[in-house]
C-alpha positions as CSV (number, residue, x, y, z in Angstrom):
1,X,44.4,203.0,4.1
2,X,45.8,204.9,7.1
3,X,49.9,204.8,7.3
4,X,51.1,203.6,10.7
5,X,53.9,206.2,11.6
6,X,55.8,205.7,14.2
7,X,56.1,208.7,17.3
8,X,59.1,210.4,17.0
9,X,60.5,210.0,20.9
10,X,60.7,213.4,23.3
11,X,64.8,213.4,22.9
12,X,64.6,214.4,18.9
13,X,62.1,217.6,19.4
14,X,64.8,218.6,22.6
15,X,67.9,218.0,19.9
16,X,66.1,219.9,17.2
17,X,65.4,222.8,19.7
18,X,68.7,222.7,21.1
19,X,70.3,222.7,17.1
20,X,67.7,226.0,16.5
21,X,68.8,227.4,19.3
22,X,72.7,227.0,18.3
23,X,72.2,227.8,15.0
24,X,70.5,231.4,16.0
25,X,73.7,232.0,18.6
26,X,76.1,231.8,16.0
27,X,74.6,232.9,13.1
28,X,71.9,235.5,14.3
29,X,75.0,238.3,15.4
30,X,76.6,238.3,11.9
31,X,73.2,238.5,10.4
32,X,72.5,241.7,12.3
33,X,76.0,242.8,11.3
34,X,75.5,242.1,8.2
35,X,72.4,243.8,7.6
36,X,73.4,247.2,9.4
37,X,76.8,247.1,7.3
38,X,74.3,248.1,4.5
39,X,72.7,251.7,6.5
40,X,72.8,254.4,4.7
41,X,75.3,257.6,4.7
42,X,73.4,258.9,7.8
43,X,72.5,255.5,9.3
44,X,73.7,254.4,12.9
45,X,74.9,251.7,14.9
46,X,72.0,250.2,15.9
47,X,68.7,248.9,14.4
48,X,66.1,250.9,12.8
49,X,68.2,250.6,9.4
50,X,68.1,254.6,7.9
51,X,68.6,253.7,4.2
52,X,70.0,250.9,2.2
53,X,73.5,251.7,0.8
54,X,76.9,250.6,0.3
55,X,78.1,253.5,1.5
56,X,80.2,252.4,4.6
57,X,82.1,249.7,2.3
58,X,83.6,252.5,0.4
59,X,84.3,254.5,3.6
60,X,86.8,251.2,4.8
61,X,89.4,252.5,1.8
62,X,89.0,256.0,2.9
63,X,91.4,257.5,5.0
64,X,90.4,256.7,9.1
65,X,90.5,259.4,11.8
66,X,90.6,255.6,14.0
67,X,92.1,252.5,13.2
68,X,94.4,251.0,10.5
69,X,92.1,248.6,8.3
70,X,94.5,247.8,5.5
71,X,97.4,247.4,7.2
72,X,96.6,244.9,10.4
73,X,94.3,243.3,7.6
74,X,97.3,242.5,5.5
75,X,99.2,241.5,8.7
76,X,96.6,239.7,9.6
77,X,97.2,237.7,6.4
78,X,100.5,237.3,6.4
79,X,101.1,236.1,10.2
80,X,98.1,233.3,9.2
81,X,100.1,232.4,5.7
82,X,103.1,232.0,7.7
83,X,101.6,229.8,10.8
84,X,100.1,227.6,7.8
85,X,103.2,226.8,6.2
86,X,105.0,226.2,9.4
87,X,102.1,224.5,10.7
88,X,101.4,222.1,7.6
89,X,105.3,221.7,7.3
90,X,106.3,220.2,10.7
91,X,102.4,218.6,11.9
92,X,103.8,216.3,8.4
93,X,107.8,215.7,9.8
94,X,106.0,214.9,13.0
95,X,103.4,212.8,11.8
96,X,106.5,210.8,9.9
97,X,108.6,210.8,13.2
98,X,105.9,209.3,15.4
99,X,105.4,206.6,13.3
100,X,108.3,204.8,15.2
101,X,108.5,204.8,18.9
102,X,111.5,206.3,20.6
103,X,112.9,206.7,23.6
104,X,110.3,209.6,25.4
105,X,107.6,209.7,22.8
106,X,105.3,209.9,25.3
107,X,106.7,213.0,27.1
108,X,107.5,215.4,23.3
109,X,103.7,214.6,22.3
110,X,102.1,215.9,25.8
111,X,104.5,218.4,26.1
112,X,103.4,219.4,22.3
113,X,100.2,219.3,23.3
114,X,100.2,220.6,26.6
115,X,99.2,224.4,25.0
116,X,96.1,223.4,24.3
117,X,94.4,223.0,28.0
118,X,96.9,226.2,29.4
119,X,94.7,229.7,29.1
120,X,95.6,231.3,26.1
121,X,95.7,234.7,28.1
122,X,98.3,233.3,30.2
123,X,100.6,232.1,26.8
124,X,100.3,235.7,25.8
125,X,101.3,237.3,28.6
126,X,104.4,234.9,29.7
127,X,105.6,235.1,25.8
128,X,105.2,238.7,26.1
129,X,107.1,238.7,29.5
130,X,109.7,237.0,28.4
131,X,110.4,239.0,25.4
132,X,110.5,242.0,27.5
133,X,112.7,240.4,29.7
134,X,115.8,239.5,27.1
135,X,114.7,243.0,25.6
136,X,113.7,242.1,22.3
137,X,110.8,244.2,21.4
138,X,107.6,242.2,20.7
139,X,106.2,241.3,17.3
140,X,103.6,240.0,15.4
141,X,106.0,238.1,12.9
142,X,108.4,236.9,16.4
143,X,106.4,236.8,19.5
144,X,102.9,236.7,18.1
145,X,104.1,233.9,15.9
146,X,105.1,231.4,18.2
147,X,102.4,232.0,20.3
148,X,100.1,231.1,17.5
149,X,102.1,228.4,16.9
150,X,101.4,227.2,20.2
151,X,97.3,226.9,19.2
152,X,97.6,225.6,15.4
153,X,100.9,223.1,15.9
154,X,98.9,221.0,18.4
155,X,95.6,220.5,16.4
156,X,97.9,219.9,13.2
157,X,99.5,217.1,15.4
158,X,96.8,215.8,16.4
159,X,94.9,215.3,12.6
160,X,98.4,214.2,11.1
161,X,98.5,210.9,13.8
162,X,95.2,210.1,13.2
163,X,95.5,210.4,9.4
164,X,99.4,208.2,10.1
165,X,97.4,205.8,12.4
166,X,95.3,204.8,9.6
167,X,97.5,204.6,6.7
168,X,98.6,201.5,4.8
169,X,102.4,200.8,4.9
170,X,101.9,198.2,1.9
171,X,101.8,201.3,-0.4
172,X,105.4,202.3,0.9
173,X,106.8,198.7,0.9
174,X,105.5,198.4,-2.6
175,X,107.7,201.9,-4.2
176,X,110.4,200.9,-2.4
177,X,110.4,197.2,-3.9
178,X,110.1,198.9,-7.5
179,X,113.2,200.7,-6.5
180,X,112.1,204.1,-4.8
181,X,113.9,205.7,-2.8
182,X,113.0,206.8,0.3
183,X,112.6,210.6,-0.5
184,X,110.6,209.4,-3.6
185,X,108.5,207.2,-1.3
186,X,107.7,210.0,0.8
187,X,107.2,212.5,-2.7
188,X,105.2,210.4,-4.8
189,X,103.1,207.9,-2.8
190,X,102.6,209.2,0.8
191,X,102.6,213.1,-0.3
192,X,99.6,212.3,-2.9
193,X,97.4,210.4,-0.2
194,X,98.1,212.1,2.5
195,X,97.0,215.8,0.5
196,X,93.5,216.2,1.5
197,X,94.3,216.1,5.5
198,X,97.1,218.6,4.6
199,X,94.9,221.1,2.9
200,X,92.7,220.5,6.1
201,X,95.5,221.4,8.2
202,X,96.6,224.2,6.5
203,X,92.6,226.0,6.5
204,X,92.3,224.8,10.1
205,X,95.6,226.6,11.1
206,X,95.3,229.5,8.6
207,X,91.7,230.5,10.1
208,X,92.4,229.6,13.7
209,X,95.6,232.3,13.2
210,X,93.6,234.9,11.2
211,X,90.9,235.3,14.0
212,X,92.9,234.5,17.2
213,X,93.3,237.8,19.6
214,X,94.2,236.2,23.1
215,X,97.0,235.0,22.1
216,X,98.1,238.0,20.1
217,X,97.1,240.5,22.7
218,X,100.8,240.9,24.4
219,X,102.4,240.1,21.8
220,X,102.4,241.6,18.7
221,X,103.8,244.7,20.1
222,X,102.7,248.3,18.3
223,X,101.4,246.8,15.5
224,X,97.7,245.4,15.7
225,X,96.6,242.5,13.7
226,X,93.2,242.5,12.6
227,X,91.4,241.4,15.4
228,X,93.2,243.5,17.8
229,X,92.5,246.4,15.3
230,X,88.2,245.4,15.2
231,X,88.7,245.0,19.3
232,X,89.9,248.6,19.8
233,X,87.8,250.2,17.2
234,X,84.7,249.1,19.4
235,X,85.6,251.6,21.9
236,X,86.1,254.1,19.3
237,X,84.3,254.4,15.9
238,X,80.1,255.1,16.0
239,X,79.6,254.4,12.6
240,X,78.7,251.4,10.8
241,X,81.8,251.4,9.1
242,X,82.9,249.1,12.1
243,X,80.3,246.5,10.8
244,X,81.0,246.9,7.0
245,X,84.7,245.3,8.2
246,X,82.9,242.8,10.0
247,X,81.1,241.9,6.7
248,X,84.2,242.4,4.7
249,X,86.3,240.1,6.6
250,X,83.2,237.5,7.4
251,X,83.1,236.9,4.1
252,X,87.2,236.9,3.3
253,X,87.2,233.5,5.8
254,X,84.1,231.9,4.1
255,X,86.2,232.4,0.7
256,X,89.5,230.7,2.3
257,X,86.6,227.5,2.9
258,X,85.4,227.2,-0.2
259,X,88.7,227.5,-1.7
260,X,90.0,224.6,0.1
261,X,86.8,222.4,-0.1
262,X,87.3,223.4,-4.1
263,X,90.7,222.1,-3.6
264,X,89.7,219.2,-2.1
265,X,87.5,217.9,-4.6
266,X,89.7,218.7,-7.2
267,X,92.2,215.8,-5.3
268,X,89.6,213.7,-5.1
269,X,88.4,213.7,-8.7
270,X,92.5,213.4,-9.8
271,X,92.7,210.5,-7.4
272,X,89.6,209.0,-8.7
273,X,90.5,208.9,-12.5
C-alpha cells in the first residue's frame, strides 16, 4: 500500500539552504583554524597541512619574539570576570527598581539602553578622548571597563525586565506574610527563582567582554587584551602558532558554556526535588 506524503512546500528547501549556508560561515573558518593549528614543526600558514603535530601548542608557552599571549589572556580574563559581576550585580538592582514606576523611567531605561544602537568604534574613541582629556592615562581595568560596560549592562537589562515582567508577586506576598523580611524576601525566594536568568547574564556578559575589541581598541591603553593582542599578531607572526591560540582560546569560551549550561541544570534538578 503506497503512503501518501505530503510535498514539502519550496520555502523549507530555501530555509534548509539558507541554515547550510550559515552554518558553513560560521563554523567553516574555525574549522580551518583548527585543523592548521595541528601543522607540523615546519608547517605554514596556509593549507597544504606539512605534518600532523602539536607542536605550535607548546610554542604558545615559549618565550615570543611578538606578542604577549599569557598576559592579555589573563587580562582578558579578568576585565570579563569583572564586567560579569558588575554586570549580573546591578542588571538584578535594576530589574528590582523597575518593578515600580517613577518619576522618568522612561528616560534612565532609553538612556541605559541608548549604547546599544551608537557604533561601538565611536564609544571607544569618545571614552578614550575623554580620558585623555582630564589626563588620566587609559586602562583596561578604568576606560576599557566602562566601555564594556556600555555593551553587557544593556543586554543584562534587558533579560532581567523580561524575566521581572513575568514573575509572580504571590511568592513575595506569601514570605512576607510568614514574617520575612524584605532582605529575606529578596535572599531566599526571588534570589533562588530568579538564578538561572542570572547565570545567563553573567555567560552572556562574561563572553560578550572576553571577545569584544571595538570597544577596547582606545581604551585599554598600553596594555592589549586578548583580542587586541590576536588583532596585531596578524600583521606580525607567519607561523601557525597564531592559529594554535585561536584553537586555545576557541575552546576556553566553549568551556565557560558548558560550565554554565552544567550549572543550569544543576538549578533545575535542586529546584525540581
Amino acid at each position: 500500500m503506497a503512503i501518501n506524503r505530503e510535498k514539502r512546500p519550496l520555502s523549507f528547501y530555501f530555509l534548509a539552504a539558507f541554515f547550510a549556508l550559515f552554518v558553513l560561515f560560521l563554523y567553516g573558518p574555525m574549522l580551518t583554524i583548527f585543523i592548521l593549528s595541528f601543522q607540523g614543526p615546519r608547517g605554514g600558514l596556509t593549507f597544504p597541512m606539512n605534518g600532523f603535530s602539536v607542536h605550535w601548542f607548546g610554542n604558545l608557552f615559549e618565550q615570543q619574539a611578538v606578542g604577549d599571549f599569557g598576559g592579555s589572556f589573563l587580562r582578558s580574563l579578568k576585565l570579563g570576570l569583572i564586567v560579569m559581576v558588575v554586570t549580573v550585580v546591578v542588571s538584578f538592582m535594576a530589574g528590582l527598581a523597575f518593578r515600580r514606576r517613577f518619576y522618568g523611567d522612561s528616560i534612565v531605561f532609553y538612556l541605559a539602553i541608548a549604547s546599544l544602537i551608537v557604533p561601538s568604534i565611536l564609544i571607544s574613541l569618545g571614552i578614550g578622548l575623554l580620558f585623555n582629556i582630564v589626563q588620566i592615562q587609559p586602562n583596561w581595568f578604568t576606560s576599557a571597563l566602562g566601555a564594556h560596560l556600555t555593551w553587557t549592562f544593556p543586554f543584562g537589562l534587558l533579560i532581567m525586565f523580561a524575566v521581572f515582567n513575568r514573575f509572580d508577586r504571590s511568592y513575595e506576598e506569601a514570605a512576607r506574610d510568614l514574617g520575612a523580611s524584605p532582605w529575606q524576601t529578596i535572599q531566599y525566594v526571588v534570589l533562588p527563582m530568579v538564578a538561572p536568568s542570572l547565570i545567563g547574564v553573567a555567560m552572556f556578559s562574561f563572553t560578550l567582554s572576553y571577545d569584544e575589541f571595538a570597544r577596547t581598541l582606545m581604551t585599554a591603553g598600553a596594555l592589549n587584551t586578548l583580542p587586541l593582542e590576536i588583532y596585531g599578531m596578524t600583521t606580525n607572526v607567519t607561523t601557525p602558532v597564531l592559529y594554535a591560540l585561536g584553537t586555545v582560546t576557541t575552546g576556553f569560551s566553549f568551556v565557560v558554556i558548558a560550565v554554565a549550561l552544567g550549572t543550569l541544570v544543576i538549578l533545575r534538578r535542586r529546584g525540581a526535588k
